[in-house]
N, C-alpha and C positions, 0 to 999 in steps of 0.2 A: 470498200476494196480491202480484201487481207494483205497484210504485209508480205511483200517476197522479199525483202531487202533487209539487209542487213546493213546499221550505221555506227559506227566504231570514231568517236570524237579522239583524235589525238591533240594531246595540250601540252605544254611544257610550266615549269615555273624555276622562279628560283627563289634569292631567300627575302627580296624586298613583301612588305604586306601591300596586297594584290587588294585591297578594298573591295572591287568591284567582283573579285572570285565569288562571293557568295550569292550574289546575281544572278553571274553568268550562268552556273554548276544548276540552280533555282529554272531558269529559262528553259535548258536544253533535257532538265531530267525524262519529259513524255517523248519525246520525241530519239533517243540516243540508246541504242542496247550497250552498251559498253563503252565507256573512259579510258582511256588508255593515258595516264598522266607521268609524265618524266621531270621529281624530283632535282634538279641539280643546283641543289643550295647546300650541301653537305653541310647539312643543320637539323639535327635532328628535333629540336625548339623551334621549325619555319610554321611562326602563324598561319600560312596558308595551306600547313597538313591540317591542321584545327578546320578551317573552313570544309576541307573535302570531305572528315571525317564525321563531320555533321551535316553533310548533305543528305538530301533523301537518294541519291544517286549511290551514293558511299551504305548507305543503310541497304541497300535492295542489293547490295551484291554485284551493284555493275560498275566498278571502278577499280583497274588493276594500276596498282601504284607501282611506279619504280625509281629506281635513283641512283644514279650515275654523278661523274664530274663533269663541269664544264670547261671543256679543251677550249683554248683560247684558237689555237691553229684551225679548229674546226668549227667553231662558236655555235651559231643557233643551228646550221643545216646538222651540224653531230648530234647534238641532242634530239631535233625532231627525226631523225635517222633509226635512230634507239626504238623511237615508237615503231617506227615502219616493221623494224626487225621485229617487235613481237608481235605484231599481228600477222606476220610470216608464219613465229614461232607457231601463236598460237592455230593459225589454219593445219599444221604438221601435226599439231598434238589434236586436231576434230573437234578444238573447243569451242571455233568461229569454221564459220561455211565457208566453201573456197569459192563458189559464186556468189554474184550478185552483191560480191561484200562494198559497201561504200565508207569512204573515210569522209570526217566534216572536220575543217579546218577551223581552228579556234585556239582564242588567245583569252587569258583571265582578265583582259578588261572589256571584252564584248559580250555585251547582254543582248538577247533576241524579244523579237515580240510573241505575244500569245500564239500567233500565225504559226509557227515554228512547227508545229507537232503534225499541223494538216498537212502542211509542204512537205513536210517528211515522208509521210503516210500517202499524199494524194497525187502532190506533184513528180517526186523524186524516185517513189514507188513505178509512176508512170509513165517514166520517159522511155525514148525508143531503145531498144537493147542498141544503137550505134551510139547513142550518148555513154562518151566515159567523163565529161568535166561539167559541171553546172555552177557558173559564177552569181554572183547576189551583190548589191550594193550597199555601204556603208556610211551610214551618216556617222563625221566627224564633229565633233563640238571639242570647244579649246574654253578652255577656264569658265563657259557658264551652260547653264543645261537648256537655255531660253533659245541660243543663235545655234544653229548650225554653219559651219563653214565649208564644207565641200561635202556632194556624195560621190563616193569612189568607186570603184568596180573593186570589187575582191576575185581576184581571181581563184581560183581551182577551193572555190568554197568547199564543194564538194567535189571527190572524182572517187572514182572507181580502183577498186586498190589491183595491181598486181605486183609481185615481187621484185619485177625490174627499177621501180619509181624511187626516187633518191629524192634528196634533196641537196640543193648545190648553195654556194659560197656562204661563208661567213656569219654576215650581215645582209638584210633585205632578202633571203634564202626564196631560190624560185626552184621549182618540181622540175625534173626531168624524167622524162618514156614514159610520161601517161599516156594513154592509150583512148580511143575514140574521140567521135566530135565534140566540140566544144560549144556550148549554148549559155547565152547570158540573159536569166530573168528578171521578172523586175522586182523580185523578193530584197527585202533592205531588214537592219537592223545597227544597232547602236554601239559605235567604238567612244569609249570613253575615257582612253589613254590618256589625253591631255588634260584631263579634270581630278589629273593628280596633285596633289602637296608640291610645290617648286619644287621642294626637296629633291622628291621620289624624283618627279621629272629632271632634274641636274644628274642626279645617278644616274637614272638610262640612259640619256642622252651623252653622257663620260662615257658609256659603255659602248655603245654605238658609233662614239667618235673613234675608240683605241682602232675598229676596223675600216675608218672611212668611211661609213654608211649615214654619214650625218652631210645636209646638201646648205648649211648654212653655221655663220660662224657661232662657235658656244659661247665663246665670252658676251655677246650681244644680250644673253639672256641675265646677265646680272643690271642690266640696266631696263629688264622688259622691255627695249626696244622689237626684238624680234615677237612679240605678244600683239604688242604696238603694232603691227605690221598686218594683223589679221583681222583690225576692227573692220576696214572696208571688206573683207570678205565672209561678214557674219549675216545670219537670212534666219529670219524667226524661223522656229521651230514649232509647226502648224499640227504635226499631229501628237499621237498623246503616246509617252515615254513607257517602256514596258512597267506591266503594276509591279515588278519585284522591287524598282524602282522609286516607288513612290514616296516612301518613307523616309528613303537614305535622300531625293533631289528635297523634301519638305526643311528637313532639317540642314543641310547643306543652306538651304537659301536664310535659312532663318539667322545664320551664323558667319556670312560669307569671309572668306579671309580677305586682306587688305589687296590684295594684287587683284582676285576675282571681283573685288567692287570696283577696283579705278577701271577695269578692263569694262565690266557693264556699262559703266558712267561712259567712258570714252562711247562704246557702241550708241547709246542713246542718244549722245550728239550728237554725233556722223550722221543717225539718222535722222535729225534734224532738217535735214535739205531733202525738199522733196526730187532729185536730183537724185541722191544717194538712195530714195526708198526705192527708186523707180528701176535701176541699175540690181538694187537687191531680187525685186519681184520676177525681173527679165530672168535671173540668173534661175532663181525658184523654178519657175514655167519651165524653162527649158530641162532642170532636171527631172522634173517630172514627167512631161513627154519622153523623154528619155527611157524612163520607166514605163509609159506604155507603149511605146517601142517595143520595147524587150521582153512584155508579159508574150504581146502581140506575135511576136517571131517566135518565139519558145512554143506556141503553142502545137506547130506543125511538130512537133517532134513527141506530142502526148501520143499513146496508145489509146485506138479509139475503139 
């Protein structure tokens, strides 16, 4: 099938090291015409300009950098806003097509799988012209890269850009005036947010709380109590991790920090009880029918 579509990834970053940006940037370069990335670390030193600028994305010419502040009144929805506006700009200036253009939602710690470039090209190329949103689900992993702990729906993974589409509040920022139906496939891929340094994770998580968008208490986390809370909800991780990945999970395990090993220990006791495996596998099954659910229902909406 030739491409008719046009995919334009908007990103944001700021000044914390994004680890997993080298990844991500790595996953989506076949499948993405253009990056659209909004700087607001007002840091001209943010290690993760280093990352972009050694992308093969970064080298081919397809990554329009910009850089802005981050308005606290406005927090994430102002900055991923900035994007929206230059892909306005640039459809004014004939540098991006005014149809058919699609935006792919994405954060520097989600890495995709190989899969990425044919969905691009096969699926997403071929949905029905009444499709403007196409959601994908996200396997979560929290401190080790072995459990999965939830797969979530992403919503407006992708959607169809027009000029009306904002983004609204703060924190937890959702799309407003997207336009056409909405279809959820059973496409998945890897957020790896939680398999950050405590550290990193105490910063975010401060930053998150200044707008209310945190749903549990932060002090809990100095006692890894709240860690402690997701052993019963961790489910091997059965299939195999994108290859950009492979390198960065080998060394990671060979090295593990003291919280990511009491956190495995703990898991491997829990699952100790065949009780506990059994409640893990139900959980497993049922996500994955889930997923073929959703290949299932998506499919009435291919161009035949």
């Amino acid at each position: 099938m030739n491409k008719k579509i046009t995919l334009v990834a908007n990103v944001i970053m700021g000044d914390r090291d994004e680890i997993f940006f080298p990844r991500c940037l790595e996953s989506v370069k076949d499948g993405v015409d253009l990056m659209i990335l909004n700087d607001n670390s007002s840091n001209s030193e943010n290690v993760n300009l280093n990352y972009v600028r050694e992308s093969a994305l970064y080298k081919k010419g397809r990554v329009d950098l910009l850089f802005s502040e981050f308005h606290k009144e406005k927090g994430f929805a102002g900055v991923r806003n900035i994007c929206l506006d230059r892909v306005q700009q640039l459809i004014e200036k004939k540098e991006l097509p005014a149809g058919n253009l699609w935006i792919l939602y994405l954060d520097c710690d989600e890495v995709h799988p190989p899969s990425f470039t044919d969905f691009v090209n096969e699926r997403l190329n071929g949905v029905s012209p009444q499709v403007g949103i196409v959601d994908g689900y996200m396997y979560q992993f929290i401190l080790t890269f072995r459990y999965y702990t939830t797969l979530e729906r992403r919503h407006n993974l992708f959607f169809r850009f027009n000029k009306e589409i904002r983004w609204e509040r703060p924190v937890h920022e959702t799309l407003v005036n997207l336009k056409g139906k909405r279809i959820a496939t059973g496409y998945t891929y890897c957020h790896y947010g939680y398999l950050l340094p405590k550290k990193d994770l105490l910063e975010r998580w401060q930053l998150y709380n200044q707008f209310g968008g945190l749903d549990f208490d932060l002090s809990k986390i100095k006692e890894d109590s709240l860690f402690n809370e997701k052993i019963k909800d961790c489910i091997p991780y059965s299939k195999k991790h994108p290859p950009e990945m492979e390198s960065f999970i080998s060394g990671f395990e060979g090295n593990l920090p003291e919280v990511n090993k009491k956190f495995l220990e703990s898991v491997e006791t829990y699952r100790k009880n065949p009780l506990n495996r059994l409640k893990s596998s139900l959980r497993d099954l049922n996500y994955n029918l889930r997923l073929l659910f959703r290949e299932v229902e998506s499919k009435k909406f291919k161009i035949i």
